[in-house]
N, C-alpha and C positions, 0 to 999 in steps of 0.2 A: 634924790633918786628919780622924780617925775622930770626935772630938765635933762638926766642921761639919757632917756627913754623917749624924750619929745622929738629930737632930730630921727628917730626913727618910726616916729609916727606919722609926723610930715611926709617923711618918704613911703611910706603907704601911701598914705592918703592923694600924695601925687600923682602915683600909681594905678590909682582907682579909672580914669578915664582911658590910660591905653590897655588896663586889664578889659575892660567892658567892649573897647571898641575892637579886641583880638578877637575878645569871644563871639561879637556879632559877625565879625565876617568870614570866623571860621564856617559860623551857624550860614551863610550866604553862601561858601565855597561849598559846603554840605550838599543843603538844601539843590542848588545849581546841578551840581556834578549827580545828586538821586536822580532827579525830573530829566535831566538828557538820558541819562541809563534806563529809565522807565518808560518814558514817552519813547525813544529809539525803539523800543524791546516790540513796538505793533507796527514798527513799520513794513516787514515780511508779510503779516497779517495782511494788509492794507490792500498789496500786490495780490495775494493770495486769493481775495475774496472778489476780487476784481476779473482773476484769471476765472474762476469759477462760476462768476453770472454768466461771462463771454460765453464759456462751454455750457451752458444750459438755456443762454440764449439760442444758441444754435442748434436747440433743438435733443442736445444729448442729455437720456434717465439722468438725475442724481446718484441712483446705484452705480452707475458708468463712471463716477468719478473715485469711489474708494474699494480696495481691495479687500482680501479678509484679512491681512497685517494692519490689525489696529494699535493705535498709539495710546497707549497707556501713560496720559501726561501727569499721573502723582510719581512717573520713576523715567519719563523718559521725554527729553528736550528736541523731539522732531516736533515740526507743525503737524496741525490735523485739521479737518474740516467736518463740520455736520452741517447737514442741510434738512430744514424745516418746511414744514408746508406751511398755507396760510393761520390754521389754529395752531401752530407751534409746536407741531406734532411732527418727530425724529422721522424725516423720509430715508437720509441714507449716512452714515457716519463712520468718520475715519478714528474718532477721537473717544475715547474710555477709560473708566477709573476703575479697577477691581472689576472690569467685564463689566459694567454698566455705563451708559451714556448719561451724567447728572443731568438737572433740569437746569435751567437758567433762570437768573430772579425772574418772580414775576415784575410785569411790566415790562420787562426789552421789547417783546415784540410789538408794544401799544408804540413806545421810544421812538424805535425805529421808525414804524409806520406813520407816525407824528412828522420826525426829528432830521430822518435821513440817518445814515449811517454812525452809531456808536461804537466807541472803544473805551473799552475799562477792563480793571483787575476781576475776572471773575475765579472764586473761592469756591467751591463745591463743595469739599470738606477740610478741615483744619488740616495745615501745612501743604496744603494743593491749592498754588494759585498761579492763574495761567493770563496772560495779556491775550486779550480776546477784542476783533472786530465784526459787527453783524450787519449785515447790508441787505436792505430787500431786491427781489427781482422781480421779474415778471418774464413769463416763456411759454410760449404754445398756449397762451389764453388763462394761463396757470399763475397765482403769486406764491411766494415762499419769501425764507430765509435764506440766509449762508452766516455760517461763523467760522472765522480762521481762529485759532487760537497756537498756542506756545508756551512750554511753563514758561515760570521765571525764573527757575531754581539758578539758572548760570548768571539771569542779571541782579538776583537778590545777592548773590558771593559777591559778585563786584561792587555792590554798595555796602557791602557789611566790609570788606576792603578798602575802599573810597574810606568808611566812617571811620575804621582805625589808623590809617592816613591822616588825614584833618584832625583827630583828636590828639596824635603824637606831634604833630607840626603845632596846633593851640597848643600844648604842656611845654613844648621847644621851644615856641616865641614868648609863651610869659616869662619862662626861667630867662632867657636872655635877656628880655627888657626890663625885669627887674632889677638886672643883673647892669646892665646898664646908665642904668638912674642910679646905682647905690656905687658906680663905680664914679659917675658925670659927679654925684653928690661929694665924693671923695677930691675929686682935682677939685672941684669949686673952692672948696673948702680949704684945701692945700697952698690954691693958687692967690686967694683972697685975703689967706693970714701972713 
């Protein structure tokens, strides 16, 4: 009964290194294909924060930059901007959750002021999370902040997308190459007797 059972042991067991090495590089196509969707997702940001020192360099209020159509980023995928003073304090803001402007972790504006310009996922409350960049300025004698933000709700669909991709194509390549080796193991075997 154990030598019926052994030539299909063997062929697991052969198995074992192209199952492993499918699943690392699905885990590689994953990983890859998140970090370009994520890391892309601040680059509007980037521009954003950039146009908005220019215009405060020049001299124009921070109020001068946002209207009273504020974006409410737990429901809606426009950019927004707030702009801080030097203690971190809301001078003018495009950007709101339930009619409130959240606070940013503490530390950003130590970061920043250290660091030069940061970009990260900022979460203000569960299931609101927005790609956010913060850059300091300086104007009319004055320093501050600026943060462009963005949710991410349109780039989180395309990785939850992306992952059911990559997980159908690993479940397709093991069947096949299993399917492969137990067919290779059949001619071997055919061709050899």
């Amino acid at each position: 009964m154990i030598k019926k059972f052994k030539p299909l042991l063997i062929l697991k067991l052969r198995f074992i290194p192209s199952a492993v090495a499918i699943t690392l590089l699905s885990v590689i196509i994953f990983a890859t294909g998140q970090q370009v969707y994520r890391q892309s997702a601040n680059d509007p940001q980037v521009q954003i924060v950039q146009n908005v020192k220019d215009i405060l360099m020049q001299g124009n209020p921070p109020e001068a930059l946002v209207n009273e159509n504020k974006v409410d980023f737990s429901k809606n995928t426009s950019p927004y901007i707030i702009v801080y003073n030097n203690t971190g304090k809301v001078v003018a803001s495009a950007g709101e959750v339930n009619g409130q402007v959240p606070a940013l972790p503490s530390g950003v504006f130590d970061a920043v002021s250290k660091g030069g310009d940061k970009s990260f996922t900022w979460q203000p409350m569960k299931g609101v999370r927005s790609a956010v960049v913060v850059s300091k300025y300086t104007a009319n004698g004055q320093t501050g902040f600026v943060l462009a933000g963005r949710s991410l709700m349109l780039v989180e669909e395309r990785i939850m997308k992306l992952g059911l991709m990559v997980l159908v194509a690993w479940f397709v390549t093991l069947v096949v190459t299993f399917a492969s080796f137990v067919v290779s193991d059949k001619l071997k075997k055919k061709f050899m007797s």
